[in-house]
C-alpha positions, 0 to 999 in steps of 0.5 A: 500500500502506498500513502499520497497525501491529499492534504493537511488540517489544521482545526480548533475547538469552538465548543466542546463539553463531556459527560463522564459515564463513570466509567468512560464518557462522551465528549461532543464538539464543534470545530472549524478550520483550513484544509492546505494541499495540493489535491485540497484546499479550503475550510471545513466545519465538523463536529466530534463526538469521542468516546472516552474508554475507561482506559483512557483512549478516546475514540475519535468520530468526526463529521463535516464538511469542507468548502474548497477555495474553488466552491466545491463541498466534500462531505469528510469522516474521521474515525478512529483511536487517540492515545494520550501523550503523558508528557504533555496531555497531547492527544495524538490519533491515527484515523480513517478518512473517507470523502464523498462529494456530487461535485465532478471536480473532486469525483476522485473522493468517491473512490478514495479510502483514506487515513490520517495522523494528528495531534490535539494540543489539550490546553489550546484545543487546536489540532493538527491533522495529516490526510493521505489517501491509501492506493492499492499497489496490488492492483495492476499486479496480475493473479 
């Protein structure tokens, strides 16, 4: 498999709250942010809502959608686990991608499967996020 990026996020909190169920919880948030790349470029506005396990990992489930600089809207997934850094409190999280749109310019998300590596600074609630799409290079090799 090889990993070609699509593009980096960079994103913030501008809400965010959490139940604590005893053992685990629920956070649920707002974000907005930029989307910069050479395959995307924009904004976006998503919500999450993580489960907190009772060992500490949070379980990222993120929805959106992002607005490219050219007017198209690509509706985005994230899904997946975030670890906890001990020595800052960082959330670092490795997720899923998928992308789905109806705009013919960007007809190439419908059939990518995508993954993503990031980081959320706990004290800022910013988030930095690498997206790349994974290509089968097993598919032009004979069977």
């Amino acid at each position: 498999m090889k990993l070609t990026p699509i593009c980096e996020i960079r994103m913030h909190y501008t809400w965010l709250d959490y139940v604590d169920y005893g053992a685990g919880g629920q956070y649920v948030g707002t974000l907005d942010g930029t989307v910069t790349g050479d395959r995307l470029r924009g904004t976006l506005k998503s919500v999450n809502v993580a489960a907190k396990r009772p060992d500490n990992v949070n379980c990222p489930a993120m929805r959106g959608i992002i607005v490219t600089d050219d007017g198209a809207k690509i509706y985005f997934e994230l899904n997946g686990i975030a670890l906890l850094r001990p020595e800052d409190k960082a959330r670092v999280f490795t997720t899923t991608l998928s992308l789905r749109t109806g705009d013919a310019r960007y007809a190439w998300v419908n059939n990518t499967l995508g993954a993503a590596e990031g980081i959320l600074n706990t004290t800022t609630d910013q988030a930095l996020i690498r997206a790349f799409a994974c290509e089968n290079e097993l598919a032009t090799v004979p069977v």
